[in-house]
TIVORO-769401 format. One line per 3 residues: number of its first residue (from 1); their letters; for each residue x, y, z of N, C-alpha, C, O, CB. Coordinates in nm, 2 decimals, padded with zeros to 4 digits, always signed. Glycine has a CB too. Example, Ala and Ser with C-alpha at 12.3 -4.5 7.8 and 13.67 -1.06 7.14 Angstrom:
BEGIN
1	AS	+01.32 -00.57 +00.78 +01.23 -00.45 +00.78 +01.32 -00.33 +00.78 +01.42 -00.33 +00.85 +01.13 -00.45 +00.90; +01.28 -00.22 +00.71 +01.37 -00.11 +00.71 +01.29 +00.00 +00.79 +01.34 +00.11 +00.80 +01.41 -00.06 +00.57
//
This chain:
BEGIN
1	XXX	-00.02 +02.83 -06.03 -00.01 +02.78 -05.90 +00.10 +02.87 -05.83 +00.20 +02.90 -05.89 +00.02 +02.63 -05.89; +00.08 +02.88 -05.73 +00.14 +03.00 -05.61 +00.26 +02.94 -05.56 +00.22 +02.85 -05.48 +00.04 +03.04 -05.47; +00.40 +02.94 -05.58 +00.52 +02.88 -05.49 +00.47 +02.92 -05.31 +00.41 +03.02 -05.26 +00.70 +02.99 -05.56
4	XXX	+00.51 +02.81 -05.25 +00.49 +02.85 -05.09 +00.66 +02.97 -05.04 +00.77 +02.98 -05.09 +00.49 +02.65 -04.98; +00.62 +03.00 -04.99 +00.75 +03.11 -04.90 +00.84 +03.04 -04.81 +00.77 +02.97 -04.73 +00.68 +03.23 -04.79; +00.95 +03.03 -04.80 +01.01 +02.97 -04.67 +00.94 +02.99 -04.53 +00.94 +02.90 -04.44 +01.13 +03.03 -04.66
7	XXX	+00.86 +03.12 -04.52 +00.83 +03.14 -04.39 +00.69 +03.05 -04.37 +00.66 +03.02 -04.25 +00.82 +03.31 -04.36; +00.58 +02.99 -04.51 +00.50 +02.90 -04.47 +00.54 +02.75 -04.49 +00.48 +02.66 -04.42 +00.40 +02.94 -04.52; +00.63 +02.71 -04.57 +00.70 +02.65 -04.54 +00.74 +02.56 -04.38 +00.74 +02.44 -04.34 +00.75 +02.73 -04.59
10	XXX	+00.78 +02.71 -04.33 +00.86 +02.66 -04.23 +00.78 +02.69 -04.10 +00.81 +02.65 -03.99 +01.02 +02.73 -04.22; +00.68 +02.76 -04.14 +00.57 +02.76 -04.04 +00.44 +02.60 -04.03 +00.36 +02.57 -03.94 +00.48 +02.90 -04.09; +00.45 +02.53 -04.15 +00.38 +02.41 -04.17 +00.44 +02.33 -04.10 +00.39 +02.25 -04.02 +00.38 +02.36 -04.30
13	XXX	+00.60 +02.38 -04.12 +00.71 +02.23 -04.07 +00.70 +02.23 -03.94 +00.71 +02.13 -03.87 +00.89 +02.23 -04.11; +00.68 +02.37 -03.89 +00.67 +02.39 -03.68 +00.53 +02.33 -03.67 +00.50 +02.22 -03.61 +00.67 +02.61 -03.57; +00.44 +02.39 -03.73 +00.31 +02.30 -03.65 +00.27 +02.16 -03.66 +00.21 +02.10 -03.57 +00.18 +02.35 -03.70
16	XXX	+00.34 +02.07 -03.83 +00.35 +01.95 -03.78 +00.48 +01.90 -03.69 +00.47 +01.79 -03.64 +00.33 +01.89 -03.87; +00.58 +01.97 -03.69 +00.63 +01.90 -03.54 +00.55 +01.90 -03.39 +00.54 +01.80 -03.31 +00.76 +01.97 -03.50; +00.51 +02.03 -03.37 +00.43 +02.09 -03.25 +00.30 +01.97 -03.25 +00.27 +01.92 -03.14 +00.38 +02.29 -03.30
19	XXX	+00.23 +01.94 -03.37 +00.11 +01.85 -03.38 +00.15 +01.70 -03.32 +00.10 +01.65 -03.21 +00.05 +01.83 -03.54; +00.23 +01.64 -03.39 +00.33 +01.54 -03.34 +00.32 +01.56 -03.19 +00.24 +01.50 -03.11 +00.47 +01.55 -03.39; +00.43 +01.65 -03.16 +00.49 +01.65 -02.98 +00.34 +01.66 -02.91 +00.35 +01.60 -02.80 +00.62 +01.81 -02.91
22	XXX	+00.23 +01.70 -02.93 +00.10 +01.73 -02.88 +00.05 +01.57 -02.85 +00.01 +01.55 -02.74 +00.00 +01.83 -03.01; +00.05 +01.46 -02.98 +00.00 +01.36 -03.00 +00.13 +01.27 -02.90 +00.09 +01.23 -02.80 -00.03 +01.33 -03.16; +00.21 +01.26 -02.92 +00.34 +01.19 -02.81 +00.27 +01.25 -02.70 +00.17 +01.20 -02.66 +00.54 +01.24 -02.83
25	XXX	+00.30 +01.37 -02.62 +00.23 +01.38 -02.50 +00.09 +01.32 -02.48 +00.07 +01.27 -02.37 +00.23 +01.51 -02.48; +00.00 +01.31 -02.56 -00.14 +01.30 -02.51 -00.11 +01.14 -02.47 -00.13 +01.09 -02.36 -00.27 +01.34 -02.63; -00.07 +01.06 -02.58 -00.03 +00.90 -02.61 +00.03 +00.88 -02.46 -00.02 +00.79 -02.39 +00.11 +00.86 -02.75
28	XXX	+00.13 +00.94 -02.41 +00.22 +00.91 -02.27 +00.15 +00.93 -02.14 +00.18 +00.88 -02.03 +00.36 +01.00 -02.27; +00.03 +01.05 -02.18 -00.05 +01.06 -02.07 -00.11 +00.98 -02.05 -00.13 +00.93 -01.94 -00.12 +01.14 -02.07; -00.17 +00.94 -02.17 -00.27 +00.83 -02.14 -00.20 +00.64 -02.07 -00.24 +00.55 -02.00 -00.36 +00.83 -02.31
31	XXX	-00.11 +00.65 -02.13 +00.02 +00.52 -02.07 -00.01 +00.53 -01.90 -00.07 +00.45 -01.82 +00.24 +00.58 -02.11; +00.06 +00.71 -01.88 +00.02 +00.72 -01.76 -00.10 +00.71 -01.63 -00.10 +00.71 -01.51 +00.05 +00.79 -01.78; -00.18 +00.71 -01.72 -00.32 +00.71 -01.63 -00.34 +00.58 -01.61 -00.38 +00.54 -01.50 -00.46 +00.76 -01.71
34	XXX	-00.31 +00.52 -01.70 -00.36 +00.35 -01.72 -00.26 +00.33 -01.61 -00.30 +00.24 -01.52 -00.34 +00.24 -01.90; -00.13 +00.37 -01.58 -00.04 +00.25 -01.45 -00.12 +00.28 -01.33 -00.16 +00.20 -01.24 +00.17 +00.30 -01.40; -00.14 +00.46 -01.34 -00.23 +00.49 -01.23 -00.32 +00.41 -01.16 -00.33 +00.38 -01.04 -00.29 +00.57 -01.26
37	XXX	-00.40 +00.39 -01.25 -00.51 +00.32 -01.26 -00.49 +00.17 -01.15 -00.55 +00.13 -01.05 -00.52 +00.29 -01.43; -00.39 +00.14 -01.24 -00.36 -00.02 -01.23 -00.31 -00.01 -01.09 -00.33 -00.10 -01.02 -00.25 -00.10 -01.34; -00.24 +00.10 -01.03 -00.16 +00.07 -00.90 -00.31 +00.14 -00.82 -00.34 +00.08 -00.72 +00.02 +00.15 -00.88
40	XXX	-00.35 +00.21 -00.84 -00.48 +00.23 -00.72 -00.54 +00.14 -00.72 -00.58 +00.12 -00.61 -00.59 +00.34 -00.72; -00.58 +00.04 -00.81 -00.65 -00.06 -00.81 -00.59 -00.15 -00.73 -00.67 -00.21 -00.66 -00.67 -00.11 -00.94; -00.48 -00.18 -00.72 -00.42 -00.30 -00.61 -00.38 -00.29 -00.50 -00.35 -00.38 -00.43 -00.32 -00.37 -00.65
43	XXX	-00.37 -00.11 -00.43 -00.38 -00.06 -00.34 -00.49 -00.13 -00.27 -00.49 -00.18 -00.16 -00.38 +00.05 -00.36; -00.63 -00.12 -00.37 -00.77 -00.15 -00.35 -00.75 -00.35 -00.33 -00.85 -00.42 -00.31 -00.88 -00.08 -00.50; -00.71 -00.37 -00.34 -00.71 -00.53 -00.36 -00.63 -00.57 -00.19 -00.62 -00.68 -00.12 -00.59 -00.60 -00.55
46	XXX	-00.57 -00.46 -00.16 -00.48 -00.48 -00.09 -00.52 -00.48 +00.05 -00.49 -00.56 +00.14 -00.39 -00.40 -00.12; -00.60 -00.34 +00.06 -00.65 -00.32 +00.14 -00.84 -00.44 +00.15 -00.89 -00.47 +00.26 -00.63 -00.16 +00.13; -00.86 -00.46 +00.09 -00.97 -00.61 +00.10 -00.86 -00.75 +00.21 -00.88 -00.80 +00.33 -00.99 -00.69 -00.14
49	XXX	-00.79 -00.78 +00.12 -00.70 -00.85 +00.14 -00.67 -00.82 +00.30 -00.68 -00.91 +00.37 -00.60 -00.82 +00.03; -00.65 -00.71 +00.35 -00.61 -00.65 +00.50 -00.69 -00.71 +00.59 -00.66 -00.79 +00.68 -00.63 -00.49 +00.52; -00.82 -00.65 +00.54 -00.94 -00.62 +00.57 -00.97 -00.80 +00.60 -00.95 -00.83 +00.72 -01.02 -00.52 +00.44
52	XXX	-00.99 -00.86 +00.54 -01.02 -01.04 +00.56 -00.93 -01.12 +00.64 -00.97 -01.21 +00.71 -01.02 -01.13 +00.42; -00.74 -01.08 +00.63 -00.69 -01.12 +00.77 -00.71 -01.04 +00.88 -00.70 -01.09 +00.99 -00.56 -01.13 +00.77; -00.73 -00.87 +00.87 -00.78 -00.81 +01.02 -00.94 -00.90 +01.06 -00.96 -00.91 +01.18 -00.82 -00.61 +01.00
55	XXX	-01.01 -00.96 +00.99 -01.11 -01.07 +01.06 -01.09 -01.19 +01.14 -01.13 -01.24 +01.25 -01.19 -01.13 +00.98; -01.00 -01.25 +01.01 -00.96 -01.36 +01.08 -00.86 -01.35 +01.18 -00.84 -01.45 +01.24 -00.92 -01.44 +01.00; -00.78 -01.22 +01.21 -00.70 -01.24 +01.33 -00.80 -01.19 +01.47 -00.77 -01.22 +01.59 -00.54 -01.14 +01.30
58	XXX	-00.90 -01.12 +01.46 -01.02 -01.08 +01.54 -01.06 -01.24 +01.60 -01.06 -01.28 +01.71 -01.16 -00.99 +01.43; -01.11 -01.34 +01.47 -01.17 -01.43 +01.50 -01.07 -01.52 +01.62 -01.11 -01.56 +01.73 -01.21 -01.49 +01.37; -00.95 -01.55 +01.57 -00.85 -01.63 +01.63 -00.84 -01.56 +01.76 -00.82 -01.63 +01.86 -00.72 -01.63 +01.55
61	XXX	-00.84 -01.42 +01.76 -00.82 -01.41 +01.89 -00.97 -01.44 +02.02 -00.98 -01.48 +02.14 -00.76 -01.25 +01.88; -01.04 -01.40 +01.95 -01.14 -01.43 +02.00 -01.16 -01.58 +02.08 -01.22 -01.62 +02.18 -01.22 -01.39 +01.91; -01.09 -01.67 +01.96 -01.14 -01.81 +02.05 -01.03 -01.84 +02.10 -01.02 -01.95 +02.14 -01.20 -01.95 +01.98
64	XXX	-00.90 -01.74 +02.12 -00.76 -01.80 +02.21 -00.86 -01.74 +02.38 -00.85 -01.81 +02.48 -00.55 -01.69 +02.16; -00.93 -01.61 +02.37 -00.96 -01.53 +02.49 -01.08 -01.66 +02.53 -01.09 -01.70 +02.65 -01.02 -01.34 +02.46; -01.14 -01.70 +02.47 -01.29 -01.83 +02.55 -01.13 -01.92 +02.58 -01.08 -01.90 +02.69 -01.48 -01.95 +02.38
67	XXX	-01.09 -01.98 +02.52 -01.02 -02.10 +02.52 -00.94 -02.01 +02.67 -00.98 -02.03 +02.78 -00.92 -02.16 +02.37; -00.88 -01.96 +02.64 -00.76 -01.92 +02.81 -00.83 -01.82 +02.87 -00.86 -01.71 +02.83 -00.57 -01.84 +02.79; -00.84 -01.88 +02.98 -00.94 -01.80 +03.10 -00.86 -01.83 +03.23 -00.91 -01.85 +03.34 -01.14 -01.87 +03.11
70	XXX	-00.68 -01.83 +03.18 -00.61 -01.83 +03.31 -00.59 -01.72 +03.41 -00.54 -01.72 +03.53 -00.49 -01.86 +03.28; -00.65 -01.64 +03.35 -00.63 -01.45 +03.46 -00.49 -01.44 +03.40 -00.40 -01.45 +03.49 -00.60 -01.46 +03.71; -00.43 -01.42 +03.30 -00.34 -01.34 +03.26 -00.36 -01.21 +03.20 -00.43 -01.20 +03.10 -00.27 -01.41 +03.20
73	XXX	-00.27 -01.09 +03.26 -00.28 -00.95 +03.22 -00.37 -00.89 +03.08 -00.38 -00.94 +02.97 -00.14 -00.93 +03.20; -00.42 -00.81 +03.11 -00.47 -00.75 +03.00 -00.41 -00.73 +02.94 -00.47 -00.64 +02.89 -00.52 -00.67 +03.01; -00.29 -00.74 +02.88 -00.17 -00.71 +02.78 -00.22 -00.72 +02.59 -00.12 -00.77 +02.53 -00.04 -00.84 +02.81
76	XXX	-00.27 -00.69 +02.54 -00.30 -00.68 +02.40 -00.22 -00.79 +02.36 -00.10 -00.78 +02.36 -00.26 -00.53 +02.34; -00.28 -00.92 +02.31 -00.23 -01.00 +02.20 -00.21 -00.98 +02.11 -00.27 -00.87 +02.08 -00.27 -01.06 +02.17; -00.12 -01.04 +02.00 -00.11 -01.02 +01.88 -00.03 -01.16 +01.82 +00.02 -01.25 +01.88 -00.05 -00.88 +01.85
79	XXX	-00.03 -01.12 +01.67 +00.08 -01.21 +01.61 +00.16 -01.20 +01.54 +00.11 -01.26 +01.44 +00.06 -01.29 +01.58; +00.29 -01.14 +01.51 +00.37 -01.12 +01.44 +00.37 -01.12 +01.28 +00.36 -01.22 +01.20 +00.45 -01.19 +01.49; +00.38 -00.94 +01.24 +00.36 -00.95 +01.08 +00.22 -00.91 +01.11 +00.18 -01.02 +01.09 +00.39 -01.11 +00.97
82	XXX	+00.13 -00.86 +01.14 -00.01 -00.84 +01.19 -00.04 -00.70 +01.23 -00.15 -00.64 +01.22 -00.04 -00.93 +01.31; +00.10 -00.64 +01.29 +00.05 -00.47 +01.31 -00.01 -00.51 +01.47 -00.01 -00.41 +01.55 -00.11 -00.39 +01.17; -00.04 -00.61 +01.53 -00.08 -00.65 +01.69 +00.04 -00.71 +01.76 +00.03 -00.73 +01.88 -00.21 -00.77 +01.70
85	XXX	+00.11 -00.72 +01.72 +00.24 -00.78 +01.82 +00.29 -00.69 +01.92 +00.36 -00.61 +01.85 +00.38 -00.80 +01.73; +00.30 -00.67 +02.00 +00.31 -00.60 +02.13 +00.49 -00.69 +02.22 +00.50 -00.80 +02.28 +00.12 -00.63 +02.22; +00.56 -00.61 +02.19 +00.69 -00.59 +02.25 +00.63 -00.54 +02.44 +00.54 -00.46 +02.46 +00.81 -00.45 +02.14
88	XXX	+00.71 -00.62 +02.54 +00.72 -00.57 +02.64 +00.90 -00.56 +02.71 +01.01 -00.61 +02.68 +00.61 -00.66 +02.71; +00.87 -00.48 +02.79 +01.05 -00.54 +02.86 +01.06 -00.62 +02.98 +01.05 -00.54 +03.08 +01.16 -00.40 +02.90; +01.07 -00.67 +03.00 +01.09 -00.78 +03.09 +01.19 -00.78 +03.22 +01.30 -00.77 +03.18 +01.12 -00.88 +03.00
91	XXX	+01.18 -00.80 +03.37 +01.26 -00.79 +03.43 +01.37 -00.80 +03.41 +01.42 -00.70 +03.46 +01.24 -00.83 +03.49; +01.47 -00.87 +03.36 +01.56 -00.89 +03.33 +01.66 -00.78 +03.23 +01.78 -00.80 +03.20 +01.52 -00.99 +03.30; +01.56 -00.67 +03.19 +01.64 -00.60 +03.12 +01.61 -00.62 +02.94 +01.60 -00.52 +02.87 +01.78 -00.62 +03.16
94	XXX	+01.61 -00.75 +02.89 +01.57 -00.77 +02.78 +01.44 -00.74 +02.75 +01.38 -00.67 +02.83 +01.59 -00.86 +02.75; +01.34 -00.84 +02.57 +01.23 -00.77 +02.53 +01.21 -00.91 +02.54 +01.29 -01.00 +02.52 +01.20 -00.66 +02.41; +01.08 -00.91 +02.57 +00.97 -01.06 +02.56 +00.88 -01.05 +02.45 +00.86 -00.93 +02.42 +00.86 -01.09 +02.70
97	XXX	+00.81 -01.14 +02.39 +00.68 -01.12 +02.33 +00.59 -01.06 +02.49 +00.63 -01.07 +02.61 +00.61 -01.31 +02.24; +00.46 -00.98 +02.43 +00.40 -00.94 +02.56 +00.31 -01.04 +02.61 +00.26 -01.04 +02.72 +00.34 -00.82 +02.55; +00.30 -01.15 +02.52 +00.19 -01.25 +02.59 +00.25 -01.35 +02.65 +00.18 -01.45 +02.69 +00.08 -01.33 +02.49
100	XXX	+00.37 -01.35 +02.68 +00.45 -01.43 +02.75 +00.40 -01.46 +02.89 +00.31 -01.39 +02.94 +00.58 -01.37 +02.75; +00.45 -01.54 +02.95 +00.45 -01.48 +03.14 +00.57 -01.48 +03.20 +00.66 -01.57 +03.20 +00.36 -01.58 +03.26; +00.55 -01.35 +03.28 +00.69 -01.31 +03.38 +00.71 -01.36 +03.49 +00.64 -01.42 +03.57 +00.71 -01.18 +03.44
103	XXX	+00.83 -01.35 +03.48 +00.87 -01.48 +03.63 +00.85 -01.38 +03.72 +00.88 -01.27 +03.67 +01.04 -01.57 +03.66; +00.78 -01.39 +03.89 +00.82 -01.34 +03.97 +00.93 -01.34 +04.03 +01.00 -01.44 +04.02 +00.76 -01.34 +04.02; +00.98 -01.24 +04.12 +01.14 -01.21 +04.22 +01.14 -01.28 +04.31 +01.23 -01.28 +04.39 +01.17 -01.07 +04.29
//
């Protein structure tokens, strides 16, 4: 039987480290894909989620506009936390909600 050489030896000992660090990387990739995964996924949940209060705030608004048929401004409703809340500035120098009503001078 043939003694091995230091140089295969020590060429065995690099490729199973190198095989190893190959298998740790692949293992961490794959860790990685799976969070991926998991966070596009609830992006997706999130935006559903959006998607069913942008209805229901459509719907609400819809029956505040039948219900008040006082002639007040075309001013865009909304409701705070909604992305529709509409800041106005108000005679006075300060900010009002915009569905407020302004006093006249």
């Amino acid at each position: 039987m043939e003694e091995d050489t230091f140089f295969e030896k020590e060429r065995d000992r690099l490729t199973a480290e190198i095989t190893s660090g190959f298998e740790e990387l692949l293992s961490s990739s794959n860790g990685l894909n799976r969070k991926l995964e998991e966070v596009l996924g609830m992006t997706r949940e999130y935006e559903t989620i959006a998607s069913l209060w942008e209805s229901f705030h459509e719907l609400m608004r819809g029956h505040r506009d039948e219900d008040d048929n006082s002639g007040e401004t075309d001013q865009p409703h909304g409701l705070p936390g909604t992305g529709g809340h509409v800041l106005t500035g108000s005679k006075s120098g300060g900010v009002t909600a915009g569905h407020e009503e302004q006093q006249d001078s």
